[in-house]
N, C-alpha and C positions, 0 to 999 in steps of 0.2 A: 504493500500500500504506500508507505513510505517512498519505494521508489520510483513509481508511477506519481506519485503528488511531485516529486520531483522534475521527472520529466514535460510535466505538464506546465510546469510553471514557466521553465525551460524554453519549452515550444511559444507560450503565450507574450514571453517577455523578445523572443526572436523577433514573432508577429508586428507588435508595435513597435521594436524596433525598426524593422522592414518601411513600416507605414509611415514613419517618421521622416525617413530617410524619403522618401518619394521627391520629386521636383515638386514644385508648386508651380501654379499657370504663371504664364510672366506676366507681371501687372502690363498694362498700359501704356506706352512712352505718350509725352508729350515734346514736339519738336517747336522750337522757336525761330522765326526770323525775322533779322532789322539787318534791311536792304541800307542800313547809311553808318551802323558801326559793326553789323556784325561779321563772322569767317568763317568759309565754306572750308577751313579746316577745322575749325571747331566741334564740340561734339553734336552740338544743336538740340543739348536735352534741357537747356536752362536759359532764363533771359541773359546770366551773364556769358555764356559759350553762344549764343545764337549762330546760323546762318544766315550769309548776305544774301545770295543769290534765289530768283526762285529755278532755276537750273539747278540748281540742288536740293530743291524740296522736292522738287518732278521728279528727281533721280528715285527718292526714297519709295518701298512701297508699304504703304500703309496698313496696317492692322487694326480688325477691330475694336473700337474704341480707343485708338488713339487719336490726337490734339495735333492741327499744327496752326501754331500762333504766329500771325502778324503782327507787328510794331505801331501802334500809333502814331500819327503823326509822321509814319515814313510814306514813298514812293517806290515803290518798283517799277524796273519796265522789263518788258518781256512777257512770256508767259508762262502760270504755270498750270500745268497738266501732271497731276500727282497719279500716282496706280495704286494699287490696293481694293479693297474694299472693307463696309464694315458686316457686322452680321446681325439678327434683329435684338431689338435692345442696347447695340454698341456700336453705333452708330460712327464712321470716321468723321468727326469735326473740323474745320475749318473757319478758325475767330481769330479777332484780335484779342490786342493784351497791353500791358501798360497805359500811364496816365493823359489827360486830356480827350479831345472828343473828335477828334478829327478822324476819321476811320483811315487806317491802311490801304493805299491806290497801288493798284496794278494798271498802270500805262503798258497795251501789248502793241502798239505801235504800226497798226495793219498786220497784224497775224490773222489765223483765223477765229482766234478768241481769246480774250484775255483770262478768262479763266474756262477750261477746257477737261470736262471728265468722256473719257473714251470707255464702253462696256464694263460696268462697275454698277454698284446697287449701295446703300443704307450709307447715303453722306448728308452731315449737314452744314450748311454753308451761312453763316451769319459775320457782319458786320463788317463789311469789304465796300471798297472804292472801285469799280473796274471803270477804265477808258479804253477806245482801242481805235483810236485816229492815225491813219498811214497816205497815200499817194492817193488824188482823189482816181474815181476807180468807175468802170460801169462792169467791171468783169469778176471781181472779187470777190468772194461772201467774206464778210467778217461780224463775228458778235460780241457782247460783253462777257454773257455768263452761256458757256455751250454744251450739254449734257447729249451726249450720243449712243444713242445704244443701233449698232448693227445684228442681224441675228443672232440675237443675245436669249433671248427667251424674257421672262418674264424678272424685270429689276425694280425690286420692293424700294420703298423709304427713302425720299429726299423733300429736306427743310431748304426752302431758301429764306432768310430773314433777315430785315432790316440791311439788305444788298442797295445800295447804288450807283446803277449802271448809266452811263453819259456820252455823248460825245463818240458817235460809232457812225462812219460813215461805207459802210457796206453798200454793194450792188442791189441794183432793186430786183432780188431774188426772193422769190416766195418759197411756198411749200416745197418738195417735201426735203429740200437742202436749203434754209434762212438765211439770212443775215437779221440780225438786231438787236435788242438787247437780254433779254432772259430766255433763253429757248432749248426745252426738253423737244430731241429729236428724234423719231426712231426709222430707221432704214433699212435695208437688205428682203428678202424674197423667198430665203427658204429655212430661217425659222421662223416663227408666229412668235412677235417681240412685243411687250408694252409695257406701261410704265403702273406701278401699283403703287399707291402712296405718296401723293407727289402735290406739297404744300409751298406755295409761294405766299409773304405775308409781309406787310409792313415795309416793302421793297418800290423804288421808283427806278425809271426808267426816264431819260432825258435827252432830246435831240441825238436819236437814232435810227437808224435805217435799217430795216424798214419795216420789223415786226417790233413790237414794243414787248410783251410777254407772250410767249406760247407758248401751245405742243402742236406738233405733226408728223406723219406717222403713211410708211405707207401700207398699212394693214389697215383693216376691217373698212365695212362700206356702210357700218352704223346701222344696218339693219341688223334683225333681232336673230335671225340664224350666225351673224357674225360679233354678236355682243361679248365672246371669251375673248376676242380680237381685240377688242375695247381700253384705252388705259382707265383705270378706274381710281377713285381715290383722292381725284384731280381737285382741288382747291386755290384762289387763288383769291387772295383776304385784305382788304385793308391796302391796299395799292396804289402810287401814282404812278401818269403815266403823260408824259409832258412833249409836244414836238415830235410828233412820230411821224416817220416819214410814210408810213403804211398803213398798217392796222392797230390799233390801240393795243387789246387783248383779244387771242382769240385762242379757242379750243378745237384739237381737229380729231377724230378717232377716238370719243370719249364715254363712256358712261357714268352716270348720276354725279357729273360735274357740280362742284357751287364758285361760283363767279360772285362775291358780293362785296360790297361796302368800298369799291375801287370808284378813282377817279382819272378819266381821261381828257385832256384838255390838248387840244390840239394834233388833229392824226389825218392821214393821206395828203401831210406836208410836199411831199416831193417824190412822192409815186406816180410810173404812168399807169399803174394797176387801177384793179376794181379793191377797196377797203370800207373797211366799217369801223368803228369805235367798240365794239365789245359782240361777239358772234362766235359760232361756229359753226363745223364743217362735220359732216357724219357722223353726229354725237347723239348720243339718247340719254332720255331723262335729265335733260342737263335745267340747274337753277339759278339763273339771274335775278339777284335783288339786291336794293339801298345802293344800285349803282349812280356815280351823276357822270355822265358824256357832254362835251361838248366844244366849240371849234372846228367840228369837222369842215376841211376844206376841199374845194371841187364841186362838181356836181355828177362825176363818173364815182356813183354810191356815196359813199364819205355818209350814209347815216349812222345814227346813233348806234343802233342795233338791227338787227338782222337774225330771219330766220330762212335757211340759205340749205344746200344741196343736202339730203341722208341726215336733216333732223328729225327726230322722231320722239313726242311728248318733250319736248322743252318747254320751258315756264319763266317770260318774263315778268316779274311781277315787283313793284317800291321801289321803279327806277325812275330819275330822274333826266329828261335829254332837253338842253335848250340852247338856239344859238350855233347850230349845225345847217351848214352850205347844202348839204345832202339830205336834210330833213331826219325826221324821227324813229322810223321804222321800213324795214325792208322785207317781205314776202316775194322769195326767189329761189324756188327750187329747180334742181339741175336736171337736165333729161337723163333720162334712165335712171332716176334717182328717187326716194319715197322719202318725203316731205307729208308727215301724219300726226296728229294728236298736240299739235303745240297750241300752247296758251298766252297771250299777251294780256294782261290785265293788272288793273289797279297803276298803270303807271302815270306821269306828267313831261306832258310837252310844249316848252314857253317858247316862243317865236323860231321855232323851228323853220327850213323851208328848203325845197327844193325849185327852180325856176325851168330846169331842161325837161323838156319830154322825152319818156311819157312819165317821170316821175313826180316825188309830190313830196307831202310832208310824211306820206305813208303813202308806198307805193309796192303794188301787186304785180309784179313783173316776170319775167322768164318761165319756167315750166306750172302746170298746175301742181297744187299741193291738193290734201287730204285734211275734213276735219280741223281748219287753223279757224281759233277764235279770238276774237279781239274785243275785249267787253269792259266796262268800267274803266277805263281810259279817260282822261283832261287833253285836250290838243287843242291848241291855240294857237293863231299866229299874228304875226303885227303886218305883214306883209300881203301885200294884192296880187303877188305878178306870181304867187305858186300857188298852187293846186293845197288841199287837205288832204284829198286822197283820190290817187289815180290807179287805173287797173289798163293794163294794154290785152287783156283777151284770158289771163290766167283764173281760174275754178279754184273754188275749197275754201273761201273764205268769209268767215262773215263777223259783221260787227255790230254788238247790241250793247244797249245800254252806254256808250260813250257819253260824253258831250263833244262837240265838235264847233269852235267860235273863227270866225275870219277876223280878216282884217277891218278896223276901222272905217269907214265909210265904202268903198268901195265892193268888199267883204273878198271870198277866195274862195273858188268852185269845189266843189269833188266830180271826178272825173271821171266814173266808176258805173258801168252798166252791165257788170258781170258778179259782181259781191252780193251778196246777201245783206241786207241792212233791217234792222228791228229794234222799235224802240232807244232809236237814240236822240238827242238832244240837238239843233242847228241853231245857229246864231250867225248873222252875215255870212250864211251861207247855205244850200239846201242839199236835200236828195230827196226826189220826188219818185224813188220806189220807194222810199220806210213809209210805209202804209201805217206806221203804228207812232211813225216818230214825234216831237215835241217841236216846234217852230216855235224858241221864245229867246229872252234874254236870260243867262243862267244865275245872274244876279252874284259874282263873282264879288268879293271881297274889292277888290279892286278892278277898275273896266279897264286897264291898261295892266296888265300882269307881266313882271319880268322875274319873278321867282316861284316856287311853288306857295307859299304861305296865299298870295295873289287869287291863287284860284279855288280856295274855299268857299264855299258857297254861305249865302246871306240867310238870313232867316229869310219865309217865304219865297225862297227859290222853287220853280218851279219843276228843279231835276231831284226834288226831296220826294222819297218813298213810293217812288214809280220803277222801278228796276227789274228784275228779274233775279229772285233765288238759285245761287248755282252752287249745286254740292262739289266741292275743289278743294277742300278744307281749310281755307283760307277765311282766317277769324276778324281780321284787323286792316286798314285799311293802311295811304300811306302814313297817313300822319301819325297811327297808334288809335285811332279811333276805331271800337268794335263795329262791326258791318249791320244795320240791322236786318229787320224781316217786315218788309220790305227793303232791298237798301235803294241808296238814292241813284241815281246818273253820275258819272264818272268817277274821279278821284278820293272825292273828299265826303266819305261818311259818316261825319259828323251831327251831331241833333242840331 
């Protein structure tokens, strides 16, 4: 017995020796760089060893949940394109570090992006300076912030925060290889690639060419047999987006996207394309709201928003567009394309206009769509020489419950002998098929409106408690006012 109690202990005391002795995972590194004291001999684990170069942070490849920290208050130029990835939960970061508030600028100087991740997944990128101005160009693509996935399959998790991107004069290249400022891209033919997880937040974009934020992607066709195709996850929060030379924001290849609380000022600057301020392309279920657009310049599109080729139930709804060259709204589905189920409601439009035919301040143009409603809307405009709403021959649409005001004396037509119209509100201006419509003054807080407060309606307005109940789930109007039963005509459901 004894010598069994012996052996035992023996054995027990080897065991945890054993266990003791084991490696432990290696923590984390965190790598540092100042591009103006640091040395790319140095170890680059501490602010005082930093590396200068981003040539030698690109060199490193990254593991997950490691750090690499920029310098406050410095400059780089060049580019960097780091390797690695993280895994979920450990996510590879990319921040600054040290005192004062000037964020760390990457200057790429005409590359193809100043900051550049190539087939990689779970990074997150906060509080960076990108530029990336070189020789001016028409043949070039260049961006700020450039996320690539080539048949890669499916790459979880990425943050971008508090990024901004400036000063990128790229080739006016669109889909499905960009130029401009923020752009998760996906390419190649013979995997099924997209992007899962994928938060853009508190980030601006500033006189660049010629996408302001995307994604693009040359999979799926946004119908519902290809929605695995789909990137999902897609967010994109709290955003400016200033001087763009193309499209403000847009989503391509997406499902149950949220687009919200972004502002775009100024877009299809210096495009010879077709552009919009906040849209997308072959995306389902996607939701826009508490957006405001505005500046759109041109009148080759340049609206606010758009519901454009393979969208399928998208919902704009608490958005704000005033003061766009291209007007407010676009209904434009692509041939051979299914354009179904989408919803425009509850939104405001302050002197919107389009003056080129056949468009308008809401214009119905290119393929027929399926099922698109446009109801409880404010559209207003100050101008005589555009249209409200124009239609050149396209099916599927119909608008109830609006209000719809022209201009001042004169007023502004709607242009429309193919839409469906019911129960909406005209003021300086008519449509003499809404058989059910209201021909009055909407008694707008203000008769000259140039903000949305402007077009709340008066006591005794006559667009109060005439509307139509629509099960959408949608409780609240823009202003935070509940909806009631009956609610009123356009925007502002208010008592």
């Amino acid at each position: 017995m004894a010598l069994r109690r012996t052996c035992t202990v023996a054995l027990t005391a080897l065991a945890l020796a054993g266990a003791t002795a084991a490696p432990a995972a290696a923590e984390a590194k965190t790598y540092y760089v100042d591009c103006l004291r640091g040395s790319d001999n140095a170890s680059g684990t501490s602010a005082g060893t930093a590396w200068r170069s981003l040539q030698k942070a690109s060199a490193h490849t990254y593991a997950p949940g490691e750090k690499l920290l920029l310098r406050r208050g410095t400059s780089c130029t060049g580019v960097l394109a780091p390797k690695g990835a993280g895994a979920a939960g450990a996510p590879v970061l990319i921040d600054a570090y040290g005192s004062g508030k000037a964020k760390p600028r990457i200057q790429a100087n005409g590359a193809r992006a100043a900051l550049h991740l190539i087939n990689t997944e779970q990074w997150e990128i906060r509080n960076l300076d990108l530029s990336n101005t070189g020789p001016a160009t028409t043949t070039e693509r260049r961006a700020g912030l450039y996320v690539q996935l080539t048949d890669y399959g499916t790459a979880d998790h990425f943050v971008v925060d508090g990024v901004d991107v400036h000063d990128v004069n790229g080739a006016d290249f669109k889909d499905p290889d960009p130029s401009g400022g923020i752009l998760f891209v996906v390419q190649g033919s013979t995997t099924p690639t997209r992007f899962n997880g994928l938060r853009v937040e508190d980030s601006t974009v500033r006189h660049v060419d010629r996408t302001g934020i995307g994604t693009m992607s040359t999979w799926g066709s946004g119908t519902d047999a290809d929605a695995e195709l789909l990137s999902s996850g897609v967010e994109f929060v709290r955003n400016k987006a200033h001087d763009v030379g193309g499209d403000g924001i847009v989503i391509h290849e997406t499902r149950k996207a949220r687009v919200e609380h972004n502002y775009v000022d100024g877009f299809n600057m210096r495009s010879a394309g077709y552009n919009a301020g906040i849209w997308a392309w072959e995306s389902q279920d996607a939701l826009y709201q508490y957006n405001e657009v505005t500046g759109g310049h041109g009148t080759r599109d340049s609206m606010a928003y758009d519901i454009d080729g393979g969208n399928v139930r998208n919902t704009y709804r608490y958005n704000y567009s005033h003061d766009n060259e291209g007007g407010f709204l676009l209904v434009c589905n692509a041939t051979d394309k299914t354009s179904d189920g989408n919803r425009i409601h509850d939104n405001i439009s302050v002197n919107d206009r389009n003056t080129t035919s056949p468009y308008a301040v809401i214009s119905v143009v290119c393929g027929a769509a399926t099922d698109t409603q446009v109801y409880r809307n404010t559209v207003v405009t100050d101008r005589a020489d555009t249209a409200l709403v124009s239609n050149n021959g396209p099916t599927g649409v119909t608008f109830r419950d609006n209000v719809f005001v022209g201009a001042p004396g004169a007023g502004s037509p709607i242009k429309d002998t193919v839409s469906t119209y019911s129960n909406n509100l005209y003021w300086r201006t008519a449509q003499p098929r809404d058989a059910s419509g209201v021909n009055a003054d909407p008694r707008f807080t203000d008769t000259t409106p140039d903000a949305p407060d402007d077009v709340r309606l008066k006591s005794g307005s006559p667009a109060r408690g005439i509307g139509t109940p629509v099960d959408d789930g949608t409780t609240h109007d823009y202003f935070g006012n509940p909806i009631p039963d009956p609610p009123n005509l356009g925007a502002d459901q208010g008592s």
